[in-house]
FIKOLZA-1660 file (N, C-alpha, C; in steps of 0.1 Angstrom, whole numbers, plus 5000, padded with zeros to 4 digits):
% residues 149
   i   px   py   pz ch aa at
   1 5008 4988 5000  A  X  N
   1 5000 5000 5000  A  X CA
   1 5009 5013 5000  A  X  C
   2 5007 5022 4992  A  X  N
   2 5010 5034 4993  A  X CA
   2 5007 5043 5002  A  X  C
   3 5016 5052 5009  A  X  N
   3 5014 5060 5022  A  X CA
   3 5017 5069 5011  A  X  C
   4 5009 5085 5016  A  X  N
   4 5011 5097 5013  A  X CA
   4 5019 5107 5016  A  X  C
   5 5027 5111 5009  A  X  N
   5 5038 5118 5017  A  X CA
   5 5032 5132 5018  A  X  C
   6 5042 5142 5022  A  X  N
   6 5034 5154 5024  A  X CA
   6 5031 5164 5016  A  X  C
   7 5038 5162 5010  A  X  N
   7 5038 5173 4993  A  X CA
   7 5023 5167 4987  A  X  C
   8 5017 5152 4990  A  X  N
   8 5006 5148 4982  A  X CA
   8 4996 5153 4996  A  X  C
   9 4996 5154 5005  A  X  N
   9 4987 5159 5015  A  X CA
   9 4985 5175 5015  A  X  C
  10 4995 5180 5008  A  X  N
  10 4995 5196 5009  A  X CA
  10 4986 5197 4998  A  X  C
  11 4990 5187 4987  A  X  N
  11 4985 5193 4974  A  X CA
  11 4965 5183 4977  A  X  C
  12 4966 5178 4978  A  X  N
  12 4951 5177 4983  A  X CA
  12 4941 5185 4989  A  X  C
  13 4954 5192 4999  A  X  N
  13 4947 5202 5005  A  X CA
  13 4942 5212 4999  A  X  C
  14 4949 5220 4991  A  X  N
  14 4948 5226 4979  A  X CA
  14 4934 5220 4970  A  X  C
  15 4936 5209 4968  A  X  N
  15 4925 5205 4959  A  X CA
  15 4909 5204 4963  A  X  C
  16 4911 5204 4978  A  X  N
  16 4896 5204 4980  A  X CA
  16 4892 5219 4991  A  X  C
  17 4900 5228 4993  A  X  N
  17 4899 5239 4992  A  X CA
  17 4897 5247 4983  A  X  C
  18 4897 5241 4966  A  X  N
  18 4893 5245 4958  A  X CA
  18 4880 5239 4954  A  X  C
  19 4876 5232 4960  A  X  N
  19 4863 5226 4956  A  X CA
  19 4853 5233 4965  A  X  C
  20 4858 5235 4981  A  X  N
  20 4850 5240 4989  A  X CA
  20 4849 5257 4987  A  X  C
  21 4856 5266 4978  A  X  N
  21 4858 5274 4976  A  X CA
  21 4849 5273 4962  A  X  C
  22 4840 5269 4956  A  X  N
  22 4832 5266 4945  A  X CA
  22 4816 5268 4950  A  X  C
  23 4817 5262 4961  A  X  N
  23 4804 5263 4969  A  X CA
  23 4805 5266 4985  A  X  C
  24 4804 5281 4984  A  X  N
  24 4803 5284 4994  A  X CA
  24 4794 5284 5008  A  X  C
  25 4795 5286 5018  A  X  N
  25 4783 5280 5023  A  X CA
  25 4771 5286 5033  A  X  C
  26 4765 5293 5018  A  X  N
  26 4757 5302 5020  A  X CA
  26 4743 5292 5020  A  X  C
  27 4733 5293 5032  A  X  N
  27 4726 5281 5035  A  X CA
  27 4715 5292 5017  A  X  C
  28 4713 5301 5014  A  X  N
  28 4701 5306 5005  A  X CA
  28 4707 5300 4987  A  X  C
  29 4720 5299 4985  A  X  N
  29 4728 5295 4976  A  X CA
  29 4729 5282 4972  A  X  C
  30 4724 5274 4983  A  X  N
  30 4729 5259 4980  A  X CA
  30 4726 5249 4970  A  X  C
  31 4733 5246 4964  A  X  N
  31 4730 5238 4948  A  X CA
  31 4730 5222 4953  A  X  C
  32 4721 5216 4944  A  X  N
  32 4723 5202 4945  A  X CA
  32 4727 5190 4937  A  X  C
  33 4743 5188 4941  A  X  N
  33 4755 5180 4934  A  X CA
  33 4759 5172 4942  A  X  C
  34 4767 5159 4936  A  X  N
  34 4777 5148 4945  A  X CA
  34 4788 5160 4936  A  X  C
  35 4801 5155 4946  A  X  N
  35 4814 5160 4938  A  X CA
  35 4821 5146 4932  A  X  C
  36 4821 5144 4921  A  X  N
  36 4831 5135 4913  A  X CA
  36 4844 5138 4911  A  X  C
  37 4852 5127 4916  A  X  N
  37 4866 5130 4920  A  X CA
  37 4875 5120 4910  A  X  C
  38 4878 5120 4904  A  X  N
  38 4883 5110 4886  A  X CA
  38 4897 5110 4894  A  X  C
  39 4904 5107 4889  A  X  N
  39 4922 5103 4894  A  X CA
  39 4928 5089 4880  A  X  C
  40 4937 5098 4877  A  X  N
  40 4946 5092 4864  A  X CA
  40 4960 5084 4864  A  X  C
  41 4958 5072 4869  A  X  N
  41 4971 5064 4873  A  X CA
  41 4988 5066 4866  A  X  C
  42 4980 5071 4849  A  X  N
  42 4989 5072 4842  A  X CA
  42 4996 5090 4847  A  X  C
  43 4987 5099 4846  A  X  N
  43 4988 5110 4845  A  X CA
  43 4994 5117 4866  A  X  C
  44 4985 5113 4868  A  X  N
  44 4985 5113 4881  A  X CA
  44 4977 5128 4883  A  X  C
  45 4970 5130 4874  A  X  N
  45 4958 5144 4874  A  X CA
  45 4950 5139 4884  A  X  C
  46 4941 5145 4893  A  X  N
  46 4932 5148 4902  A  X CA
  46 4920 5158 4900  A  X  C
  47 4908 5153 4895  A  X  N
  47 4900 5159 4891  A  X CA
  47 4887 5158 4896  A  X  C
  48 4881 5170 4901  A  X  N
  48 4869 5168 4904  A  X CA
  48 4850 5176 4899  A  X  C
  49 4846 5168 4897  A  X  N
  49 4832 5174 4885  A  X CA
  49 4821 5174 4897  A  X  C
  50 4810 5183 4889  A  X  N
  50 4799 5181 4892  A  X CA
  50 4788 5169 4888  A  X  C
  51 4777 5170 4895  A  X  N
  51 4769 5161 4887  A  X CA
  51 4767 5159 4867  A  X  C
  52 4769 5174 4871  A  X  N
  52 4767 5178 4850  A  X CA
  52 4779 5173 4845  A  X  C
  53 4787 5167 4852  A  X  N
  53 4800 5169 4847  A  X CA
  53 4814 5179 4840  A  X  C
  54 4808 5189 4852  A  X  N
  54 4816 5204 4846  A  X CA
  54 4824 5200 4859  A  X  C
  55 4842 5207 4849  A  X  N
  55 4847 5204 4861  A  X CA
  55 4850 5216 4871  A  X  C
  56 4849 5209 4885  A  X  N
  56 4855 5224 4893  A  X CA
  56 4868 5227 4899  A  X  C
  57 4873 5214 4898  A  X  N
  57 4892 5221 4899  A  X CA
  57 4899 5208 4894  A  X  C
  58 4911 5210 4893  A  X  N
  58 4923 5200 4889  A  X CA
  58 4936 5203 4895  A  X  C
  59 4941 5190 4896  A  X  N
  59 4952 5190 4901  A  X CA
  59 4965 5179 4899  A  X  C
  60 4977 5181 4903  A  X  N
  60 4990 5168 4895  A  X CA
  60 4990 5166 4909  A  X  C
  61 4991 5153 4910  A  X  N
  61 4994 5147 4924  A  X CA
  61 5007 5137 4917  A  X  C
  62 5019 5144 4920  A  X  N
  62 5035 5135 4916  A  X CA
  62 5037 5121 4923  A  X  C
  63 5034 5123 4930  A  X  N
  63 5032 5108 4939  A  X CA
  63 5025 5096 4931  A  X  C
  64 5017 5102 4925  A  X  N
  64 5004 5091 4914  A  X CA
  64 5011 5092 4900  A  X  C
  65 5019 5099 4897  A  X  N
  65 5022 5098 4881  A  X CA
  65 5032 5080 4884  A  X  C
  66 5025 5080 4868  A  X  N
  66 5030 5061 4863  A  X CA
  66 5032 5054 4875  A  X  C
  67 5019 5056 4881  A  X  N
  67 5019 5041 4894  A  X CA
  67 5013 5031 4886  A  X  C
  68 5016 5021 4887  A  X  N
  68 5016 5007 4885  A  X CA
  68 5013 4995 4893  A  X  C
  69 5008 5000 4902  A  X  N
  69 5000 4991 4911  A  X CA
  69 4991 4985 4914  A  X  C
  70 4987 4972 4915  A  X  N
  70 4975 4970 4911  A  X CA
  70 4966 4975 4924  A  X  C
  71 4966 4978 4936  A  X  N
  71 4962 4984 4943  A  X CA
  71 4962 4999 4947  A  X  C
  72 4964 5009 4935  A  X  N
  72 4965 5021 4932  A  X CA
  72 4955 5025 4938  A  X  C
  73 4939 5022 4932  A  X  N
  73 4926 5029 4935  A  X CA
  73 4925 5025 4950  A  X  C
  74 4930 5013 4955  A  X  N
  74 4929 5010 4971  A  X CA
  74 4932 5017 4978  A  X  C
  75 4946 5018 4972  A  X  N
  75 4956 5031 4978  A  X CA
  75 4951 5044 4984  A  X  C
  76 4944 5052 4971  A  X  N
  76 4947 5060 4971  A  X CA
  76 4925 5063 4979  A  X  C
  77 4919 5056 4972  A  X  N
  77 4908 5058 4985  A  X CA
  77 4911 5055 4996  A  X  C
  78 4918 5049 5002  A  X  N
  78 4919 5053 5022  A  X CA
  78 4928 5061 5023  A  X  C
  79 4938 5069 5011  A  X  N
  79 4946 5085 5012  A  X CA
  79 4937 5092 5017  A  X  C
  80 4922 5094 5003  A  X  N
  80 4913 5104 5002  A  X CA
  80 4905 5102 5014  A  X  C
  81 4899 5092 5020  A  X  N
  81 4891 5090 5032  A  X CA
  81 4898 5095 5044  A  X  C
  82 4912 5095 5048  A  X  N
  82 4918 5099 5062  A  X CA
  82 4919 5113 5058  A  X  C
  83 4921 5118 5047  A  X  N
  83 4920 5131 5047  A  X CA
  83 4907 5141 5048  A  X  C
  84 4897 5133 5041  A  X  N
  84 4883 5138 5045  A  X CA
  84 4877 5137 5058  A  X  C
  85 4882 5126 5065  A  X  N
  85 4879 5123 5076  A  X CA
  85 4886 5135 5088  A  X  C
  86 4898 5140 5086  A  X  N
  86 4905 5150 5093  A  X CA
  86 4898 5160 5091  A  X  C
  87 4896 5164 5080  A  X  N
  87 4888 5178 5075  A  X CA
  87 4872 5179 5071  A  X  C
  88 4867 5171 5080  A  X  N
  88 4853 5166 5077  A  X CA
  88 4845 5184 5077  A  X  C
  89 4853 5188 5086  A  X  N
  89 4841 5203 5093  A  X CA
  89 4843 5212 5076  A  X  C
  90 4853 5219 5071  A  X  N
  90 4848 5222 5062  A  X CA
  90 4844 5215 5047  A  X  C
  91 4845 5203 5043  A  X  N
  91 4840 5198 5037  A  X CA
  91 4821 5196 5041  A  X  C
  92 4819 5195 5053  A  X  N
  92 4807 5192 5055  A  X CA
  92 4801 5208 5052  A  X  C
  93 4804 5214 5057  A  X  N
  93 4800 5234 5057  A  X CA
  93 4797 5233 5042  A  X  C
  94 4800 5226 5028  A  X  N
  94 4803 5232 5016  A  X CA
  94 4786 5235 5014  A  X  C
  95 4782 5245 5005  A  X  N
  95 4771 5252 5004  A  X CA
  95 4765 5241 4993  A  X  C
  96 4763 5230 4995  A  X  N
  96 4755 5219 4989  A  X CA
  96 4745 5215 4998  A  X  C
  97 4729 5213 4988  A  X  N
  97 4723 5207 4999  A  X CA
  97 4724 5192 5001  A  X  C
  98 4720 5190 5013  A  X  N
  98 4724 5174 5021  A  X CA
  98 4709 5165 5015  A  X  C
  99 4712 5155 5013  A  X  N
  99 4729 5147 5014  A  X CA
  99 4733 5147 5002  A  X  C
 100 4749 5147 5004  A  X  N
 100 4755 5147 4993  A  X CA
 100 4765 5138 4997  A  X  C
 101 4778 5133 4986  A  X  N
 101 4786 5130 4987  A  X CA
 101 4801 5126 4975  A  X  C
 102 4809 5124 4984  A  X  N
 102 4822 5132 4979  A  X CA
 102 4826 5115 4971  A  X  C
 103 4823 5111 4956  A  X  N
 103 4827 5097 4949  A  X CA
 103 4836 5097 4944  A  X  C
 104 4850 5086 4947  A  X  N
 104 4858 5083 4934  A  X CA
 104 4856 5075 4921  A  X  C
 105 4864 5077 4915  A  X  N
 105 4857 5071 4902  A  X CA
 105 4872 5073 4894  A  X  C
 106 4876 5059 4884  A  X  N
 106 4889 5064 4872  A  X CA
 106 4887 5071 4869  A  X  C
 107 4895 5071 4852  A  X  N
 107 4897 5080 4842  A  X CA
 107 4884 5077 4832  A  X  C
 108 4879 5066 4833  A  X  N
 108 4864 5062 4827  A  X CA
 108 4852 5064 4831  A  X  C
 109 4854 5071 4845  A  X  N
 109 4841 5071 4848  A  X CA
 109 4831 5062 4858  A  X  C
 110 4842 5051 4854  A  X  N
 110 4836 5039 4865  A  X CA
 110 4833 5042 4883  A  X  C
 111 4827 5039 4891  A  X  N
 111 4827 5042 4900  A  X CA
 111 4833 5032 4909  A  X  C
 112 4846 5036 4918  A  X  N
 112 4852 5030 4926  A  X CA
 112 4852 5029 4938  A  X  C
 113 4846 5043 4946  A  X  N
 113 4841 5041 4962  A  X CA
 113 4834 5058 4967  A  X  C
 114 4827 5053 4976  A  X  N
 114 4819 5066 4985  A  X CA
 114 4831 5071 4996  A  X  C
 115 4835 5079 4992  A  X  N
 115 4848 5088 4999  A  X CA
 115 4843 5094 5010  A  X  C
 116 4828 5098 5009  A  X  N
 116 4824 5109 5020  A  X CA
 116 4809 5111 5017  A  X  C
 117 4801 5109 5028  A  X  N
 117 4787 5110 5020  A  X CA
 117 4781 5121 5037  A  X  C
 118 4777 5129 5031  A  X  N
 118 4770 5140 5044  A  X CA
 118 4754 5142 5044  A  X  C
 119 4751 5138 5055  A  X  N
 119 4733 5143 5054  A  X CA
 119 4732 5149 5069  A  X  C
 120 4718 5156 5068  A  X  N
 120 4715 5159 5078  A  X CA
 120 4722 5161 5091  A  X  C
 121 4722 5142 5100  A  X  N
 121 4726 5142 5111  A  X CA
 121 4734 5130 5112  A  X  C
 122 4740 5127 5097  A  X  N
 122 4750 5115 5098  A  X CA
 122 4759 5121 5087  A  X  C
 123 4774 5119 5090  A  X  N
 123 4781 5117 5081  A  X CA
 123 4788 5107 5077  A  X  C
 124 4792 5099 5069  A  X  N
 124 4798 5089 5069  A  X CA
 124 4811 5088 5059  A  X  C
 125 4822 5087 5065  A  X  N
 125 4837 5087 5060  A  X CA
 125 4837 5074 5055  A  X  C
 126 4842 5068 5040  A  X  N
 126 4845 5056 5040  A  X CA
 126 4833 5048 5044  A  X  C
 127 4837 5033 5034  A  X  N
 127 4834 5021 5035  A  X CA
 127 4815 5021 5028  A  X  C
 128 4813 5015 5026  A  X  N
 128 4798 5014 5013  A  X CA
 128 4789 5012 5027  A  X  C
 129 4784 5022 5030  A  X  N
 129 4773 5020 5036  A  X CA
 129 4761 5011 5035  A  X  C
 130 4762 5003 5024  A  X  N
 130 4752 4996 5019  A  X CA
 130 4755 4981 5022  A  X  C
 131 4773 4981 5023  A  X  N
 131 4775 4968 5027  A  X CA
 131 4766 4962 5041  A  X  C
 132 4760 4945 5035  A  X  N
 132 4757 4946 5048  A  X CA
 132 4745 4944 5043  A  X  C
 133 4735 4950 5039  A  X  N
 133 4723 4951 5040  A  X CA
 133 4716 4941 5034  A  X  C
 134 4716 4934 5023  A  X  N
 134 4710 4923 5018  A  X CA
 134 4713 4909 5034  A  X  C
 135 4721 4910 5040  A  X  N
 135 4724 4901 5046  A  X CA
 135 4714 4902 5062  A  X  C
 136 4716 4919 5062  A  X  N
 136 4706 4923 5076  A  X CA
 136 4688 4922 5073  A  X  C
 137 4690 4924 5058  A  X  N
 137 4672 4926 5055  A  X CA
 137 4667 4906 5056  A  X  C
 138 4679 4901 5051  A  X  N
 138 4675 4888 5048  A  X CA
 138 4670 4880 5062  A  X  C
 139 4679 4881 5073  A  X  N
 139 4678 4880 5090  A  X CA
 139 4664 4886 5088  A  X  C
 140 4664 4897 5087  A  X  N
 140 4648 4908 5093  A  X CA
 140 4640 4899 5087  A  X  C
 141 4636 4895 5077  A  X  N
 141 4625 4889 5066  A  X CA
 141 4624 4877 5072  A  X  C
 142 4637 4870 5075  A  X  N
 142 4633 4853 5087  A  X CA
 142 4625 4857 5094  A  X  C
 143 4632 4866 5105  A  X  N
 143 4625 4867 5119  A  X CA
 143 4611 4868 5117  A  X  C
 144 4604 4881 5107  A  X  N
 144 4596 4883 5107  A  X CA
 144 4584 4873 5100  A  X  C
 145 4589 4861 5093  A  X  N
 145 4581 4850 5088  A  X CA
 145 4579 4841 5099  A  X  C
 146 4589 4841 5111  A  X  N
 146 4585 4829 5121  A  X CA
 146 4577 4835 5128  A  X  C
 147 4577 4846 5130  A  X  N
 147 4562 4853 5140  A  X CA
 147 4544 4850 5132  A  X  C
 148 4547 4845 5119  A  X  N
 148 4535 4846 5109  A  X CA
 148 4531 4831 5108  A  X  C
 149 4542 4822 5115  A  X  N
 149 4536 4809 5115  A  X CA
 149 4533 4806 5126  A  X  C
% end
């Protein structure tokens, strides 16, 4: 696994202070978008869109140019997750309305993990919220057939 050194932590920082600097967080202003976060194994560009797919900043993360690993996107989602996780307060403040949430995705588009998802009165850093559920609904649906016999 790849550790982030500091020059790729500064420069992130940079990159999502330009994102939160896009929507400011004016509660009368608030637009409703996920932020799409693209990342280029080859390039090592850092890019992040709106829903429309307009983008709202970029950036070279040197650390990611011609990585070759096959756990690159693993990598580098629990980089983006401890970092959001540290800086959850202004990312959560951004003048979007809730819930939203902050997705990685390649250079294609594909979708590769929920980095940061904010609502209301939960925010959740990391890991698929969804994991889990087919298995808890499945339990619920037993229980609830043995009370019907």
């Amino acid at each position: 696994m790849m550790k982030a050194t500091e020059q790729t932590m500064q420069q992130l920082d940079r990159f999502f202070h330009k994102v939160a600097e896009k929507f400011p967080s004016q509660c009368d202003n608030a637009i409703l978008t996920d932020i799409h976060v693209r990342t280029n194994q080859e390039t090592g560009e850092l890019t992040a869109f709106d829903d429309d797919d307009q983008e709202i900043t970029r950036c070279v993360v040197e650390q990611w140019i011609n990585q070759k690993d096959e756990d690159f996107y693993d990598s580098i989602t629990l980089i983006l997750r401890r970092y959001l996780k540290k800086n959850h307060c202004f990312v959560e403040s951004m003048g979007i309305l809730k819930p939203y949430s902050v997705v990685l995705e390649n250079e294609d588009k594909e979708h590769i993990a929920e980095l940061f998802v904010a609502d209301d009165d939960t925010v959740i850093v990391g890991g698929d919220i969804m994991k889990g559920l087919d298995e808890d609904l499945n339990a619920f649906f037993k229980e609830l057939m043995k009370d019907t016999k």
